[in-house]
C-alpha positions in Angstrom: 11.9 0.4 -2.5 15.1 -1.6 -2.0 17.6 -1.3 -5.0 17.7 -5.2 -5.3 13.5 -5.6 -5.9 11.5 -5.5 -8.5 8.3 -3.7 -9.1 5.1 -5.6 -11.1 2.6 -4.0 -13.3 0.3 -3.9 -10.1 2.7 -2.1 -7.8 3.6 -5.5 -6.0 7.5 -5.9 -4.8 8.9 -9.0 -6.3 12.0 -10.7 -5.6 14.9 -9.9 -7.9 15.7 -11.8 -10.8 16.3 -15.3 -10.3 19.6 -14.9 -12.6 21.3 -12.5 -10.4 21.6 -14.9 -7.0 24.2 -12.5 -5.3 21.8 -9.5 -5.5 19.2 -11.3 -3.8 17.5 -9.7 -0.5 19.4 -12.0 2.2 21.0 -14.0 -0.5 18.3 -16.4 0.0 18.0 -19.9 -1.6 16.7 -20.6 -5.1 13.9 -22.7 -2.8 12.9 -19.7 -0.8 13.6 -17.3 -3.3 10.7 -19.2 -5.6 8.2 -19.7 -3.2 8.3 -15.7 -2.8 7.7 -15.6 -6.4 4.8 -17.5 -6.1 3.1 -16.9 -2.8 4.3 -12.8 -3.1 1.0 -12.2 -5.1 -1.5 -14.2 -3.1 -2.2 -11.2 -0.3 -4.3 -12.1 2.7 -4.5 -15.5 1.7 -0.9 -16.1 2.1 -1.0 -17.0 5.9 -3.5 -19.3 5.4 -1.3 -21.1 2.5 1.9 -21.2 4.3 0.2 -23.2 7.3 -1.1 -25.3 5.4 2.3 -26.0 3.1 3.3 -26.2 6.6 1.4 -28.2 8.4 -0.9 -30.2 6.2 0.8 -30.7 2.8 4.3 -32.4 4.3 1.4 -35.0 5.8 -0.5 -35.6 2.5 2.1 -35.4 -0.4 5.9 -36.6 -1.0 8.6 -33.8 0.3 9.1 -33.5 -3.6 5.8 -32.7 -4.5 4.9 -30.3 -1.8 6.5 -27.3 -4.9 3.6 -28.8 -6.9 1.4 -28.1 -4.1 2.4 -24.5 -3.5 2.4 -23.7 -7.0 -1.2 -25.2 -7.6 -2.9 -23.1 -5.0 -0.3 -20.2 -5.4 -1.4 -19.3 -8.9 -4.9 -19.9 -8.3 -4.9 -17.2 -5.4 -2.9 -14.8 -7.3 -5.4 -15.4 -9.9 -8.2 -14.6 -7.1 -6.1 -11.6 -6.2 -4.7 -10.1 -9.1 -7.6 -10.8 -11.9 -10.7 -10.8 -9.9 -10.1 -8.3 -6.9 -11.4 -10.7 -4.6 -10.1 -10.5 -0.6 -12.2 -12.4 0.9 -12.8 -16.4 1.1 -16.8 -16.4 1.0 -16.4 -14.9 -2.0 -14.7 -18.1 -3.9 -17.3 -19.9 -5.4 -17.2 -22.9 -8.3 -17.7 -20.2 -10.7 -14.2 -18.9 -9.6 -12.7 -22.3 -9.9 -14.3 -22.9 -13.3 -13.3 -19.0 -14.5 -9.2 -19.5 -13.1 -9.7 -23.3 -15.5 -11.1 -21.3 -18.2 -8.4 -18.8 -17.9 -5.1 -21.9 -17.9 -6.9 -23.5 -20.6 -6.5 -20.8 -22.5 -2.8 -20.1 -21.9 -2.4 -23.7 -23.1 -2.7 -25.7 -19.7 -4.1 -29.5 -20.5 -3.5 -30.8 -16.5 -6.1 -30.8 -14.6 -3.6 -32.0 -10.8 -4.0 -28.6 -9.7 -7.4 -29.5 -8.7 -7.2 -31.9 -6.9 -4.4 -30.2 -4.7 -7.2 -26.8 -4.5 -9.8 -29.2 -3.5 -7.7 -30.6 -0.6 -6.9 -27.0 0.5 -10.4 -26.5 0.7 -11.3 -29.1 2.8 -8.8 -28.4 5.2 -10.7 -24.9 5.4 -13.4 -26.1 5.9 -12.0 -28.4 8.5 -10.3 -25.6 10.2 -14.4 -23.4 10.3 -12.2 -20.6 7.8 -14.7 -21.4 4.9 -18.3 -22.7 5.2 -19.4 -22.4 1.5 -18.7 -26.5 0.4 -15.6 -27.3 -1.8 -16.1 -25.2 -4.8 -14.0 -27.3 -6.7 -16.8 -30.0 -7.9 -14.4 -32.3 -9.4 -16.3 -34.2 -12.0 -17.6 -30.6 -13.4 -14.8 -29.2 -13.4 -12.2 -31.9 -14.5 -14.6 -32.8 -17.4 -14.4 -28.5 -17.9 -10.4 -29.2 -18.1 -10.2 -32.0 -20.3 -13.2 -30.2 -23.0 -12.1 -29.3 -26.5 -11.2 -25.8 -25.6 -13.4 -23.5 -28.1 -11.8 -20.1 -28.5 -14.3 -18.7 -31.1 -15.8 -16.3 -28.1 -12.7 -15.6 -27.1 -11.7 -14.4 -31.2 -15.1 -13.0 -31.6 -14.5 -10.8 -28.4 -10.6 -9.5 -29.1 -12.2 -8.8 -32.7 -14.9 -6.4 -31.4 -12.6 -4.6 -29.4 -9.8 -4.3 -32.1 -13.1 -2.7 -34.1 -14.4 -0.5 -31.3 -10.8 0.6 -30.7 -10.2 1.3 -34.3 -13.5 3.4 -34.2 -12.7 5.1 -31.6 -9.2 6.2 -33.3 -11.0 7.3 -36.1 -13.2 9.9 -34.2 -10.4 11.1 -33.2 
């Protein structure tokens, strides 16, 4: 591994800090440097990302918000990558979409932009024959999902029973 890299939790390499710029692999950009932060995590879906940040967003979206862009479909697909284990396109359904807005929401995300920039991804695969399944962001589902009270009594109810099964489990011990 190369001394100026950093190793994730998953075994991914990951740029060096951002607060060390001389130590940087090339001495690349702050630009460059954090689109490899957010595109490093994405695996075989990062070809198909870059052409279209490429290509198609410069087209659709003002040179300033083509960041936006890359960040909206960047953390979704690391999301598809790192949480679910999933490699493969035919696999992304609107259960995935609705799971990753489940997921923000409860980090504290309120916007719901991304989707509209993961939707136009889509299309374009679709356009290009690389995914045949329909959008599976269904945008008045899932932006009414994002703008819902957000109830986190499952979610309370769930980290309780396995702080109990845990504490069981120490105690058999």
């Amino acid at each position: 591994m190369p001394t100026n890299t950093q190793q994730s939790t998953t075994g991914a390499l990951l740029p060096p800090a951002f607060d060390e710029p001389s130590k940087r692999v090339g001495n690349i950009s702050g630009k460059a440097w954090r689109a490899e932060l957010i595109l490093s995590q994405t695996g075989r879906f990062r070809p198909l990302i870059e052409e279209y940040l490429a290509t198609v967003a410069p087209k659709n979206y003002k040179a300033k918000d083509v960041s936006t862009v890359r960040v909206s479909i960047g953390m979704l697909f690391r999301y598809i990558v790192q949480d679910l284990h999933i490699d493969d396109l035919d696999l992304v359904r609107p259960s995935t979409i609705t799971r990753y807005i489940d997921s923000r929401r409860a980090l504290g995300y309120l916007s719901f932009t991304f989707l509209g920039h993961i939707a136009s991804f889509f299309s374009w695969l679709a356009y290009r024959g690389d995914y045949d399944r329909g959008n599976p962001v269904i945008r008045r589902f899932h932006r009414e999902r994002m703008s819902a009270p957000l109830d986190l009594s499952g979610l309370t109810d769930n980290i309780s029973n396995q702080i109990r099964n845990r504490e069981r489990e120490t105690c058999k011990n």
